[in-house]
C-alpha positions as CSV (number, residue, x, y, z in Angstrom):
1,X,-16.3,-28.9,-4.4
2,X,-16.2,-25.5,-5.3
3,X,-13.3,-22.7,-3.9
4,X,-16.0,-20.9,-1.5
5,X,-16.2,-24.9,0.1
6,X,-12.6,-25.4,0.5
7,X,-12.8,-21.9,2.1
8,X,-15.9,-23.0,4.4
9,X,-14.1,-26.1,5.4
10,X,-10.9,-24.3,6.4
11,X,-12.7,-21.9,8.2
12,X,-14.4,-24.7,10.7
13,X,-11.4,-26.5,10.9
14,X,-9.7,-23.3,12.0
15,X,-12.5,-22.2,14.4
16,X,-12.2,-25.7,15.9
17,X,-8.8,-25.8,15.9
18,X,-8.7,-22.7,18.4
19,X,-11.3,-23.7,20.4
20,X,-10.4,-25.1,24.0
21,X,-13.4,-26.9,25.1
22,X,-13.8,-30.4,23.9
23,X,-17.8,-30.2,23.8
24,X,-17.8,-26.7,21.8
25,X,-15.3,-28.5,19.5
26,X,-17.5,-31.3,18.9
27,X,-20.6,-29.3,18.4
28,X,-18.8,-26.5,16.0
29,X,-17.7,-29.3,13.8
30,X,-21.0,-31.2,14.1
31,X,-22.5,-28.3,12.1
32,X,-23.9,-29.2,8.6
33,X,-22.1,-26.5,6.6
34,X,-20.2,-29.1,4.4
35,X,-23.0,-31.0,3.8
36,X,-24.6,-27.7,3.0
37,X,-22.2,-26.3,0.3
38,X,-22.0,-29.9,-1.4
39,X,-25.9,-30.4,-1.3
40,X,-26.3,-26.7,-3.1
41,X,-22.6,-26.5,-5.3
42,X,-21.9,-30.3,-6.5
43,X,-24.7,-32.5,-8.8
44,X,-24.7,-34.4,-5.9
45,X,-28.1,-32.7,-4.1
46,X,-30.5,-35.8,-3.2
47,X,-30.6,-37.5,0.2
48,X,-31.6,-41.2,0.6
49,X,-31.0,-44.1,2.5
50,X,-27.1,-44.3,1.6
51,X,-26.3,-40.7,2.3
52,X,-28.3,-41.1,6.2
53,X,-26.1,-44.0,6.9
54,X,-22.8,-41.8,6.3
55,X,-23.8,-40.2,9.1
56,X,-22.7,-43.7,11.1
57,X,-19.6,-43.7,8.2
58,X,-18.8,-40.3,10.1
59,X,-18.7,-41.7,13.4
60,X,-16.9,-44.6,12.0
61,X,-14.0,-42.4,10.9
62,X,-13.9,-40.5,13.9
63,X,-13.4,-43.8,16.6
64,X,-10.9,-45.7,14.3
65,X,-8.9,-42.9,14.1
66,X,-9.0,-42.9,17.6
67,X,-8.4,-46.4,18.3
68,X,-5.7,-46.3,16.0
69,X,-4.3,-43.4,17.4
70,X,-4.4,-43.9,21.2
71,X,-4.3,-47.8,21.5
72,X,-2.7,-49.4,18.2
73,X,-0.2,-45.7,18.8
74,X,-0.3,-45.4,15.6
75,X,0.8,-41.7,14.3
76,X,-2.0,-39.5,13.5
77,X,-1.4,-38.9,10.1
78,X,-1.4,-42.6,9.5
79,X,-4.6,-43.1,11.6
80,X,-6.6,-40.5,9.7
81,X,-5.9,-42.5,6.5
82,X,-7.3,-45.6,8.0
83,X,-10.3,-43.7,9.0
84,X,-10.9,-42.4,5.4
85,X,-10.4,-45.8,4.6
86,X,-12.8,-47.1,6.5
87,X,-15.4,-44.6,5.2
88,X,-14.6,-45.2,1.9
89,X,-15.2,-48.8,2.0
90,X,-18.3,-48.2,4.2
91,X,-19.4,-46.2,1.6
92,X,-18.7,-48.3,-1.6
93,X,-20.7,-51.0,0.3
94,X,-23.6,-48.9,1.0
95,X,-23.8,-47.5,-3.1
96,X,-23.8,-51.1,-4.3
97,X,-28.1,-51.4,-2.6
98,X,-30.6,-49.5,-2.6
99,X,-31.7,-48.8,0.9
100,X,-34.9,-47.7,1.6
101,X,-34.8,-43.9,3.6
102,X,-37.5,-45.1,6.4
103,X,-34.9,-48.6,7.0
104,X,-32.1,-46.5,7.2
105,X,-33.7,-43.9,9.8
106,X,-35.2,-46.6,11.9
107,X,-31.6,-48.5,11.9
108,X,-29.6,-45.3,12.5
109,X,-32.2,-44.4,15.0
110,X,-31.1,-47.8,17.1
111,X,-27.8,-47.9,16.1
112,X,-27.6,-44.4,18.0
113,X,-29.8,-45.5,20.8
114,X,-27.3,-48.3,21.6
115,X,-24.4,-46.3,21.2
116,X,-25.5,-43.8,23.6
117,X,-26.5,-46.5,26.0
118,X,-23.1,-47.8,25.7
119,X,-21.4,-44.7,26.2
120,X,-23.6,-43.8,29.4
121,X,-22.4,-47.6,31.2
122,X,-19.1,-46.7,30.3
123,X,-18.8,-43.4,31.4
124,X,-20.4,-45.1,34.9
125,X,-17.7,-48.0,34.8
126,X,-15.0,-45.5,34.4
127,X,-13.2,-48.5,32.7
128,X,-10.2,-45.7,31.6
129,X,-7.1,-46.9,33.6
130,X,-5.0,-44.4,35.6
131,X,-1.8,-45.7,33.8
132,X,-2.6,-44.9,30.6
133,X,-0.7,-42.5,29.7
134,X,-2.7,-41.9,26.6
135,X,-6.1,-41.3,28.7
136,X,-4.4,-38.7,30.6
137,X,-2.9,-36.8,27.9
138,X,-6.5,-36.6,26.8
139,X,-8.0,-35.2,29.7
140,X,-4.9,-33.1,30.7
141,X,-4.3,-31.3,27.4
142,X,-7.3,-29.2,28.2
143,X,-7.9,-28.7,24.3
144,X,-5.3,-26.3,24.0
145,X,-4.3,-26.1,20.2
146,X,-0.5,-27.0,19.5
147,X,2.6,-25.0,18.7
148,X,2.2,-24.5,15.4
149,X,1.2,-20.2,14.5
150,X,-2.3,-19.5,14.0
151,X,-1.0,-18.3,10.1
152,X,0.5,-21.1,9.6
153,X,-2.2,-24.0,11.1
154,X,-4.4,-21.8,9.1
155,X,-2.4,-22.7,5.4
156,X,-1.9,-26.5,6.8
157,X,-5.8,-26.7,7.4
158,X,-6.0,-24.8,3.6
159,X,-3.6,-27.8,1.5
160,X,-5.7,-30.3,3.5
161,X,-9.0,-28.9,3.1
162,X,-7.8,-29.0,-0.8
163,X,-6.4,-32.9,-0.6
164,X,-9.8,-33.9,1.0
165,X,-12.0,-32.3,-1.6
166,X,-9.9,-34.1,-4.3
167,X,-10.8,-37.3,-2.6
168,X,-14.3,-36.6,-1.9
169,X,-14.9,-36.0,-5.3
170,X,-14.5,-40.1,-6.5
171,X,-17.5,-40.8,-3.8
172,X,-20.4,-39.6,-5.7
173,X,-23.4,-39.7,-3.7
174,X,-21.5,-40.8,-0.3
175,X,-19.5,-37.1,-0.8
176,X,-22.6,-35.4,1.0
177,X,-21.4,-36.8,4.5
178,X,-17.9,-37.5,3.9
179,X,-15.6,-36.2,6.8
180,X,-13.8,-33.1,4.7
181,X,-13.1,-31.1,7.9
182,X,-13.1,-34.6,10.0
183,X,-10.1,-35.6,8.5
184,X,-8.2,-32.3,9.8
185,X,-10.2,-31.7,12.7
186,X,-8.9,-35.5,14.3
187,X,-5.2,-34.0,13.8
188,X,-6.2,-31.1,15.7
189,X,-8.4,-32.7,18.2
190,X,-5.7,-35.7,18.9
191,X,-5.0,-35.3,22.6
192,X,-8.7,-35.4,22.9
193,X,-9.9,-38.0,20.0
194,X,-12.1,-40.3,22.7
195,X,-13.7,-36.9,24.4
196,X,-14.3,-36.1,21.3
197,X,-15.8,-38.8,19.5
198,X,-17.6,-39.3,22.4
199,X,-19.5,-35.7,22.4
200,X,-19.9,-35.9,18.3
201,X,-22.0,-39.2,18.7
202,X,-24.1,-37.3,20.9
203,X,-24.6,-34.6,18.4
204,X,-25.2,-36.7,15.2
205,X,-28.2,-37.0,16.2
206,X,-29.0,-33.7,15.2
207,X,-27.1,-34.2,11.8
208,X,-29.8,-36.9,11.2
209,X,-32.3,-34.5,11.9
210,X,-31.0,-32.6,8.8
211,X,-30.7,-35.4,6.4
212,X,-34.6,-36.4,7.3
213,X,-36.3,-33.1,6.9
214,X,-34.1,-32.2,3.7
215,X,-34.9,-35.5,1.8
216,X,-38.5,-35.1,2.8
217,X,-38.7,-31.6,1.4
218,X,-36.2,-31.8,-1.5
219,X,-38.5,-32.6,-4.5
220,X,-40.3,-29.0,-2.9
221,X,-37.1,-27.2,-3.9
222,X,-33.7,-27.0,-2.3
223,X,-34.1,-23.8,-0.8
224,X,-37.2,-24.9,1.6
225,X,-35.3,-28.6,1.8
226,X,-32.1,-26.4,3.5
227,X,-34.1,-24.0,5.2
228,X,-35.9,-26.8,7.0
229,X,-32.3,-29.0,7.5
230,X,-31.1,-26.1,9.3
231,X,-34.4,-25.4,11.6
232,X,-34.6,-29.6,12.6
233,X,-30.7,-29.5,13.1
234,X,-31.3,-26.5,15.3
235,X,-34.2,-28.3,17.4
236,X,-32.6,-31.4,17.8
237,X,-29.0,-29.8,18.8
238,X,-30.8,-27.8,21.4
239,X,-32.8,-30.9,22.9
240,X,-29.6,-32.9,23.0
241,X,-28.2,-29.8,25.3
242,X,-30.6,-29.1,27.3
243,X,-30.3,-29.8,31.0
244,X,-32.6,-32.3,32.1
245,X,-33.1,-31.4,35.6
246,X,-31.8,-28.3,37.3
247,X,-28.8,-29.2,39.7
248,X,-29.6,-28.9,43.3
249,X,-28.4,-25.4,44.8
250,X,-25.2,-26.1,47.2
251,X,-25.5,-25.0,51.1
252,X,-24.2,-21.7,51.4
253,X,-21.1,-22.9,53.5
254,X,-21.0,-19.5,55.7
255,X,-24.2,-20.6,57.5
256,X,-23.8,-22.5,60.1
257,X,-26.0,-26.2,60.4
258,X,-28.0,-26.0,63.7
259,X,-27.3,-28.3,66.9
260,X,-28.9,-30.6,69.2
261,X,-27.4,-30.2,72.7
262,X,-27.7,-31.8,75.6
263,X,-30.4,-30.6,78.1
264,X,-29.8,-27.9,80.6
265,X,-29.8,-29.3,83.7
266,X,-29.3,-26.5,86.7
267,X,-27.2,-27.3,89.8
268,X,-28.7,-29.0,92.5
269,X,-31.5,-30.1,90.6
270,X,-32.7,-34.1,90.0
271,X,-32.2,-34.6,86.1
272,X,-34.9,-37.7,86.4
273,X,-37.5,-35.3,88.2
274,X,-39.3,-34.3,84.7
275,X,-39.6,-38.6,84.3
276,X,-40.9,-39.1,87.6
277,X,-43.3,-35.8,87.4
278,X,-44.3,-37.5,83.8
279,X,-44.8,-41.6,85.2
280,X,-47.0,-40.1,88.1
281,X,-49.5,-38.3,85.9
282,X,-49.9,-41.2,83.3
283,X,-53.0,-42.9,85.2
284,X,-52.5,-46.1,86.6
């Protein structure tokens, strides 16, 4: 990678890093500009098969550092090392075939199908226990950054944006998808690592949408292959947001419901009259 990349990826992790809300963190980082800068400053600009799959290696990285992290309580430095592990092997696997681009769609396609599935009957379930003291430092953390300055997060993100790149390069192909920013973004993102894992599947969907129009327009030139990345990325990130039916409007609390009340029945008179009156005119 060149210097302007190192600077893109510390950038995002930054912006991330100072982001509150879980889903915005998700969807900043979900943004294809690493893939972008390799794609246009490395040798390594084709998309096939392999390189759609990473997408899955991405999402790989992101829940065993989160398993790792919250229920094997490993530290996080340590869990971010066994999910660049986990990548990497993903990834030698995936280099030693050749995988056609239309298999690895259609089983990425399913794969994320069935994830999303999953996470919708667990998110019904509600399966997190109220003990766990990890699940409630999660949700109570609020995605408020940590101690550390701004200035200073900001040179930590920079030697790690650095470290990555080293790494990255030894992957060849595979370094189009591989988790640069991921791997700082989990350290910042710890308190929230399932949340967030959770939202980034979601969006993925729109990182395949990337990968699929750039490889089919890539022979046509890079320019009109990133051009189109960018517009199907854009489309697909604004369908997985969308609402899918407006929310019904709450009663207005100040009005008051109206009541059924007894009849009126005035002093003196026979309550039952109105029956009799009624029985006598039905014809018998």
């Amino acid at each position: 990678m060149t210097w302007s990349a190192v600077l893109l990826v510390t950038a995002v992790v930054w912006a991330v890093s100072v982001i509150r809300s879980v889903r915005l963190r998700a969807l900043v980082y979900s943004l294809p500009l690493p893939m972008t800068l390799v794609l246009v400053s490395t040798d390594n600009n084709r998309v096939d098969g392999a390189q759609l799959l990473g997408v899955l290696g991405l999402n790989l990285f992101f829940v065993t550092v989160a398993v790792t992290h919250h229920r094997l309580r490993w530290p996080i430095l340590l869990a971010d090392g066994a999910g660049i592990a986990v990548y990497v092997a993903l990834s030698a696997g995936l280099l030693a075939v050749v995988i056609p681009f239309e298999v690895a769609l259609v089983g990425t396609l399913v794969l994320w199908l069935a994830a999303m599935l999953l996470l919708r009957r667990r998110a019904r379930l509600n399966t997190a226990p109220a003990d766990d003291p990890a699940a409630a430092v999660e949700t109570s953390n609020g995605g408020r950054p940590d101690g550390l300055p701004p200035l200073l997060k900001l040179v930590v993100i920079f030697v790690g944006a650095i470290l990555t790149a080293l790494l990255g390069a030894v992957l060849r192909g595979m370094v189009v998808t591989f988790p640069y920013s991921g791997v700082l973004v989990a350290v910042e993102a710890r308190h929230q690592l399932r949340e967030f894992s959770r939202h980034f599947a979601r969006n993925s969907l729109a990182l395949v949408g990337f990968l699929t129009a750039y490889h089919y327009l890539q022979d046509v030139s890079s320019a009109v292959a990133l051009g189109a990345g960018w517009a199907a990325f854009a489309v697909v990130a604004a369908a997985l947001h969308l609402p899918l039916r407006p929310r019904p409007a709450a009663p207005d609390p100040t009005t008051a419901a109206p009541t059924i009340g007894p009849p009126t029945v005035h002093p003196g008179s026979d309550p039952f009259a109105g029956d009799e009156v009624r029985q006598s005119a039905v014809p018998g």
